[in-house]
N, C-alpha and C positions, 0 to 999 in steps of 0.2 A: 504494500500500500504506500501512496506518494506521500512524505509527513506533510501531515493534516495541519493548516492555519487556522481554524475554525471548530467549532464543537459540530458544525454542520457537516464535516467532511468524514463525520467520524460513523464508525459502521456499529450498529447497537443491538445489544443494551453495550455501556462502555461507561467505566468509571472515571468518575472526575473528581479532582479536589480543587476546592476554591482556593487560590494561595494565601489572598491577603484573610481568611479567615483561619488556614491552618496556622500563620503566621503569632496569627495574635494570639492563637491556644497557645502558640509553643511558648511566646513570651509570656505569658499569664503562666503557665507553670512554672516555667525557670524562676522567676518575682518569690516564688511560695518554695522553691523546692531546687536551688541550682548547683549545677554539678552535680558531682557522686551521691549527693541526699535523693537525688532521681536516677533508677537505673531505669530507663524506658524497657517496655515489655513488647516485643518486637513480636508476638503471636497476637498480636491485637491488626496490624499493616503487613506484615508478610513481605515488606521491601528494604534489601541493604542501599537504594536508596535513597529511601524517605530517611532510613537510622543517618543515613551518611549527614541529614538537615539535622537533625538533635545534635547532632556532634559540634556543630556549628555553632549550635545553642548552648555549648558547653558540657553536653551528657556526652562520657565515655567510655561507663559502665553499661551494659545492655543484659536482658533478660530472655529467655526463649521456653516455649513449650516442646519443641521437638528438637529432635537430631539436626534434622536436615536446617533447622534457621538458623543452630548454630554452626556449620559449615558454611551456608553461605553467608553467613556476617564474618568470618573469617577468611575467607574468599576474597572479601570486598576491603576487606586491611580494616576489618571494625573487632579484630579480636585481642583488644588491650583486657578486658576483662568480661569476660561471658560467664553468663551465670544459666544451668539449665536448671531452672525452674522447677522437675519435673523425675519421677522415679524412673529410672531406665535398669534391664536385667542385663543389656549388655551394652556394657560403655566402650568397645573398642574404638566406632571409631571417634568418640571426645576422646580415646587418646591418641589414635593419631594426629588429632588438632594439636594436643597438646607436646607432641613431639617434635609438632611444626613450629614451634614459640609462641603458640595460644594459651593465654591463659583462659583457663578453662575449670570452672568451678559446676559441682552436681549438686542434688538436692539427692536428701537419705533419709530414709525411715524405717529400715530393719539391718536386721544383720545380712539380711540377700542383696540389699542394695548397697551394703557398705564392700562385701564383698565383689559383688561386679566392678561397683567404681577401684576396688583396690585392682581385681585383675586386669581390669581395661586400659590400665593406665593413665587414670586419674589422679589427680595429686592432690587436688583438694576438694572439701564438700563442706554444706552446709547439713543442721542437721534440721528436717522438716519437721516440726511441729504439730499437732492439731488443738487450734484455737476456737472450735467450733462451728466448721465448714464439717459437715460430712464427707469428708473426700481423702487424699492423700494428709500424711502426718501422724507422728509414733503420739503415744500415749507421754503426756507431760515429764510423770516420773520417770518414764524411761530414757527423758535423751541423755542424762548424763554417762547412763551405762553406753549406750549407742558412741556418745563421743568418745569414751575409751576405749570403746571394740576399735574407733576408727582411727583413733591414733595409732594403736597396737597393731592395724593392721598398715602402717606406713604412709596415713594420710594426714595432712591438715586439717586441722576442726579451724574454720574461718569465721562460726558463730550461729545461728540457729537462724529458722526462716516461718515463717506461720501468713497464712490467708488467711483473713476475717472476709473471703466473699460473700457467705449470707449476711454481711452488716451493706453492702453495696450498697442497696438501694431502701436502707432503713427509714423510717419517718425522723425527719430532722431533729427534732426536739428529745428521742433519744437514741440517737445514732452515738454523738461523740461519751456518751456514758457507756455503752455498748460495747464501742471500740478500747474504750479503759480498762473496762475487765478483759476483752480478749488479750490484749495487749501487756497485762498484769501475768497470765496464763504466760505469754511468751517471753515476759522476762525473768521470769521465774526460772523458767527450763533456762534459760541465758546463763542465768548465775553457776547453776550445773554444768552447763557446755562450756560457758569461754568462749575467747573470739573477739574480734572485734566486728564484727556485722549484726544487724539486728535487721534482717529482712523483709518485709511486709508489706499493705496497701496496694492500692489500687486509685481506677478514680475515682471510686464513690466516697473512697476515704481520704484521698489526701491531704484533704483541709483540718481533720482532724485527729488523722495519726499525728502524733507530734514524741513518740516514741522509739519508732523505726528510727535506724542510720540510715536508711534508704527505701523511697518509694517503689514500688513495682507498677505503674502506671504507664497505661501503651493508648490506651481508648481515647484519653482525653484528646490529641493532635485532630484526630479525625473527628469526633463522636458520632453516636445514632439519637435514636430518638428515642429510644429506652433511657440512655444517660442524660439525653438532653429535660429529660422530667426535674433534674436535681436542678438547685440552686449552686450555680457554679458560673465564674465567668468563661465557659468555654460552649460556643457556637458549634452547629455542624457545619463542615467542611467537607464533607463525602454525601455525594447524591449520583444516581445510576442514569443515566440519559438513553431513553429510551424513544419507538417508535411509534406513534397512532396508526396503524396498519387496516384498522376497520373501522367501522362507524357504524353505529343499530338508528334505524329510524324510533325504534323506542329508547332513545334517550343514553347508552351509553357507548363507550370507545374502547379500545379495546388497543393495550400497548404491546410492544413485542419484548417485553421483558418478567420472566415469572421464575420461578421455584428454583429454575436452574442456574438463574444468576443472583438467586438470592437465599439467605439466612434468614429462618422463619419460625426457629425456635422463641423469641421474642415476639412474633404475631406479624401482623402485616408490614410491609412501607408504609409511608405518610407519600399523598400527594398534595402539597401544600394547597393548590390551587382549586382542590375540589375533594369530593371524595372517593374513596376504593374501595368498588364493592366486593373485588376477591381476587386470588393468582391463580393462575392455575399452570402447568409445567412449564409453558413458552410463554403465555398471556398475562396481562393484568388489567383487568376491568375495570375502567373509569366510570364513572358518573357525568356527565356529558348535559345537563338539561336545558341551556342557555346554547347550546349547539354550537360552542367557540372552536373547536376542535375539528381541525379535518388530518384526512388522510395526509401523510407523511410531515405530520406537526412533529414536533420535539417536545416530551417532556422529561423532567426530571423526578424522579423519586427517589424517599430518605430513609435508608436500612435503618430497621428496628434494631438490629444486634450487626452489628462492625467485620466482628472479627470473621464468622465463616461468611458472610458478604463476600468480603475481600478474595478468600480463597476459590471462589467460584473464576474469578478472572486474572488476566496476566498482564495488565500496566492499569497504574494512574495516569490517566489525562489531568494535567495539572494547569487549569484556567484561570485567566482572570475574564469573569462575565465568560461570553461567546470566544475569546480566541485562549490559543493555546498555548500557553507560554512554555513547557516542560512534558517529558514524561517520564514514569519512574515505575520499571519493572517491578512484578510483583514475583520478585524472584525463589521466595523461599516457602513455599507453597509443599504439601508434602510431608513428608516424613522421614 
């Protein structure tokens, strides 16, 4: 395809990011959280990059959910200090990142995973926590056993790691009391492990984690419109631009963008400009009743949840208004 000048040249559905509103997120965090007190969570954009702009901002610690974003953030000369976020049983290849002069930090919560990262060639870990997420994270009492299994077994204890994701999206009046006991829970196991890291948050929390040494925060740059519910100075900057392909004499339009380029675990898009009455695999149904809309219109819709949005597709169109100033593969996509 001929690089496109315009958002009109572009074939859809196809993501775009507004610059000057990613811009201001990015500033708006840095103000609250800059430097190493943010390590951006790079499984929220899935681009070295978009990480390559944080860097810029000053973050040049980064965080990941899988294998594969931390290879290609090390790929792309972003691996000063990578953290995988995440249990893995076999850490070989973080260690051949780390053989390449990655540093390269894992997250652990048993003796199966202290032991992979020891055999994979890991050198250092964090010890994961559970602060009240039902998900990954050892039992409180246990991490200090865990950090001496994992010293003895020839690794770095670098300090302990906990998600309060069930406080994300808490009612604000008590979120930040919420976030104090979980937070109490993870200093607690801290004082047992040692370390200097105290891992944590996200974006629903980062205004009120004030305990963590560092954010885990990746959603804010972009947002959706699940996060955009909270009281926060961060805008959406990602909307999917898609096609009016039909048109119903009964009142609705029908766009070329549905399920397969979108994350719908969070519920539908938002179509600013009117409403949506459903997706369905290739479609999304507009509301049409004032009949503005014709065939090969342009519109834009705003993902409810960000992060597997993103992995549906392979660049940001990065615009100001209608042209195109940038694009920024979505290279680490995967596992």
């Amino acid at each position: 395809m001929p690089n496109p000048s315009t958002i009109h040249d572009l074939p859809t559905p196809s993501l775009l990011v507004e610059r000057s509103v990613f811009d201001a997120n990015v500033a708006a965090m840095a103000k609250v959280h800059p430097g190493a007190s943010l390590r951006p969570h790079v499984k929220a954009f899935k681009s070295s990059a978009l990480a390559a702009q944080l860097k810029l901002a000053g973050h040049h610690s980064f965080c990941a959910a899988t294998i594969r974003e931390l290879e290609g953030m090390a790929k792309a000369g972003l691996g000063t200090d990578l953290l995988l976020a995440n249990e893995v049983l076999d850490a070989r290849r973080l260690g051949a990142l780390v053989a390449q002069g990655h540093r390269i930090t894992v997250a652990v919560d048993s003796t199966e995973t202290i032991h992979a990262a020891a055999d994979g060639g890991v050198k250092e870990v964090l010890i994961d926590v559970d602060i009240g997420l039902p998900r990954c994270g050892c039992d409180p009492a246990d991490a200090g056993r865990l950090a001496d299994l994992a010293r003895a077994s020839g690794l770095e204890v670098r300090g302990v790691m906990g998600y309060e994701g069930h406080l994300m999206m808490a009612a604000p009046d008590t979120k930040a009391a919420a976030v104090e006991r979980a937070m109490d829970v993870l200093l607690t196991a801290h004082a047992d492990v040692g370390g200097d890291v105290i891992s944590a948050g996200g974006t629903g929390t980062y205004a009120v984690n004030t305990r963590a040494t560092e954010i885990q925060a990746g959603s804010y740059c972009l947002l959706d419109t699940d996060y955009a519910t909270l009281e926060s100075p961060f805008e959406i900057a990602v909307s999917i631009l898609a096609t009016i392909v039909s048109i119903s004499s009964k009142g609705w339009a029908v766009a070329n963008c549905g399920l397969k380029a979108l994350g719908m675990d969070h519920g539908n898009p938002t179509w600013p400009e009117g409403e949506l009455m459903f997706c369905s695999d290739e479609h999304t149904t507009l509301v049409d009743p004032d009949a503005n809309l014709g065939v090969g219109d342009q519109v834009r819709l705003l993902p409810a949840h960000l992060d597997p949005t993103v992995a549906r597709h392979e660049q940001f169109w990065v615009v100001d208004g209608e042209q195109i100033v940038d694009r920024w593969p979505i290279d680490l996509r995967h596992w």
